[in-house]
Phi, psi and omega in degrees: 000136167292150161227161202296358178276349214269167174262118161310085166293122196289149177287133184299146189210116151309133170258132214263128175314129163248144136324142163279164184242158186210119201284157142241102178220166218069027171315352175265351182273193202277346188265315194278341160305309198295326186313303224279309214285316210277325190268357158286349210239029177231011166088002182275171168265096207265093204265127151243123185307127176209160133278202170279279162355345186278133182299132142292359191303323207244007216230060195281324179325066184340343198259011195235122190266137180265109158263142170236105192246141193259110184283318222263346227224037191353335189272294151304358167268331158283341171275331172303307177314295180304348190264332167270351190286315187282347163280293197241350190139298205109214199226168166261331152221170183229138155234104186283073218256329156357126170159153191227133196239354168210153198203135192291326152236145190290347166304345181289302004158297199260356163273331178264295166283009162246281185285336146349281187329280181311313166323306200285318178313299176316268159025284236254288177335249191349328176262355181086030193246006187296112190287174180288347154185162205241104209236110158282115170299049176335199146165159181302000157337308176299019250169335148073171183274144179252246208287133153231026163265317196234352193034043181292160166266159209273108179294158180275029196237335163312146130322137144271142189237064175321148186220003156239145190314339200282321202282313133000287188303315207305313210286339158305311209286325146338263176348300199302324191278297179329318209264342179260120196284129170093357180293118185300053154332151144209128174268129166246147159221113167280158173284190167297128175258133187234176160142160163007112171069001165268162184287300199264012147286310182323327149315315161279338163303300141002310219257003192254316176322311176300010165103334197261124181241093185284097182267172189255151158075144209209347166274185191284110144274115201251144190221124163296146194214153144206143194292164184300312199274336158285347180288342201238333154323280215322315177297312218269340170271332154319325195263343199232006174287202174253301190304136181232175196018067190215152181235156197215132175273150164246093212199152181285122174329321195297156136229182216217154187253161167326323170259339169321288188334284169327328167315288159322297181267019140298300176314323172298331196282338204036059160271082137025280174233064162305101186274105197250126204258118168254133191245133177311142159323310193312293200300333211269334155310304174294309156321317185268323176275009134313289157315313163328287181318340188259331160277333158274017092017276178275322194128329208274187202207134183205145196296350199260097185201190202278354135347260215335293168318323190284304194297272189353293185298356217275173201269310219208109185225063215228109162252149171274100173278001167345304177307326200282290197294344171250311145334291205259004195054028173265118175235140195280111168272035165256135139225172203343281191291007158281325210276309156334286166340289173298295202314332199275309207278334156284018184239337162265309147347308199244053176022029154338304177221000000 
């Protein structure tokens, strides 16, 4: 017989694994498609930031839930947030991937990759949405020329001096992720990234199949690379490391003359005779702010501008990854002419080139 003493036992329940969750934006673009595949295929419940306008071509997945969060507008981006907060939770991690490297005005440049940034962050504090880390998508851009005498390489311990609006906007956006205490940052910034589905190497690729290899410049340039799929290793040891607010290069140890890329990829192409056009500063000055003028101008929005110009001239993109290598326990396992190699042979595959 029961008595009014006696205890009810709640029924036992095995507790079932959830995924961790994980925001991904600009997922539509070429670094965040592969981000959204590498983190389905590690098991996250993987949501990725697109607009309505963001191409879907690479984001096929039934498993990937699509969000659109308004960045521009801070009073509404806290309420979607709060409005997923009352849904799902929040996320466990964000890879803020967000970001534009070329722009019809250079003010965009600081609106998008900065204040984006800063909107979301403020944001994510205010609901109480700070995730267990934060991955902030950089690049070595921030970090200005370094030694172009000696090609020492360029440390995270260097000032930055940035010399393009691009580089300029990533390093406020930094700056910003910095200034709010305890937020669990981590900045990477890679070196040039190529591979499979990217564009604008695809433009040099293109232009050497035509017989043509267009260098910058005529003193010694040592120039850096990482392949797609080590760039997403680099993330994903981030996202799964120990360290936070700490910043990292993303970069092949090798670094390569001016010519090396183009080498390569004559050879995949089997080309023979490539004929290599160095072009004086003087001139490549007048080109890229010549094109600059016909794009505002027109509307169009084109990679060839004084961005450009800065990235081109620059001497020396040869960074130290010692940290990278210790910290995430990441060393990149490609190298160029492997990395040459797949890209190549996928751009001919899907009639690229």
């Amino acid at each position: 017989m029961l008595t009014e003493n006696c205890v009810t036992l709640q029924p036992y329940f095995i507790p079932i694994f959830m995924a961790e969750k994980i925001l991904i934006t600009g997922a539509g673009g070429f670094i965040g498609g592969y981000i959204v595949e590498e983190s389905l295929r590690r098991g996250y419940d993987t949501y990725a930031g697109v607009r309505n306008t963001t191409s879907r071509e690479y984001l096929t997945d039934t498993r990937i839930t699509f969000i659109n969060l308004d960045f521009a507008h801070p009073d509404k981006l806290q309420s979607q947030l709060l409005q997923y907060k009352k849904e799902m939770g929040g996320w466990d991690y964000i890879i803020h991937n967000l970001g534009v490297t070329k722009c019809k005005k250079s003010k965009d440049f600081y609106t998008i990759n900065y204040e984006y940034t800063r909107n979301f962050a403020n944001a994510l504090v205010a609901c109480g949405m700070t995730p267990k880390k934060f991955i902030y998508m950089s690049s070595l851009s921030v970090c200005g020329k370094g030694d172009e005498v000696n090609h020492t390489p360029i440390k995270l311990t260097d000032t930055p001096h940035p010399n393009t609006h691009y580089g300029k906007s990533k390093l406020k956006a930094e700056e910003c992720l910095h200034s709010l205490p305890d937020f669990p940052y981590i900045i990477l910034r890679p070196t040039g990234v190529y591979g499979p589905r990217e564009k604008d190497y695809l433009i040099m690729m293109q232009s050497i199949k035509w017989g043509i290899d267009l260098r910058a410049g005529y003193s010694k340039q040592l120039i850096t690379f990482i392949y797609i799929k080590d760039l997403i290793r680099g993330v994903f040891a981030a996202v799964e490391g120990t360290t936070v607010r700490k910043k990292y290069f993303l970069s092949e140890e090798q670094a390569y003359s001016s010519s090396g890329f183009g080498n390569y990829v004559a050879r995949e192409l089997g080309k023979k005779f490539v004929v290599p056009i160095i072009l004086p500063m003087w001139l490549l000055w007048l080109i890229t702010h010549t094109v600059e003028g016909i794009n505002k101008l027109t509307g169009w929005t084109s990679a060839v501008n004084r961005d450009k110009y800065h990235i081109m001239s620059q001497r020396n993109w040869v960074c130290d990854t010692s940290s990278t290598r210790e910290d995430l326990d990441f060393v990149p396992q490609y190298s160029l002419e492997q990395g040459v190699r797949e890209t190549v042979a996928w751009y001919r595959d899907n009639k690229w080139l």
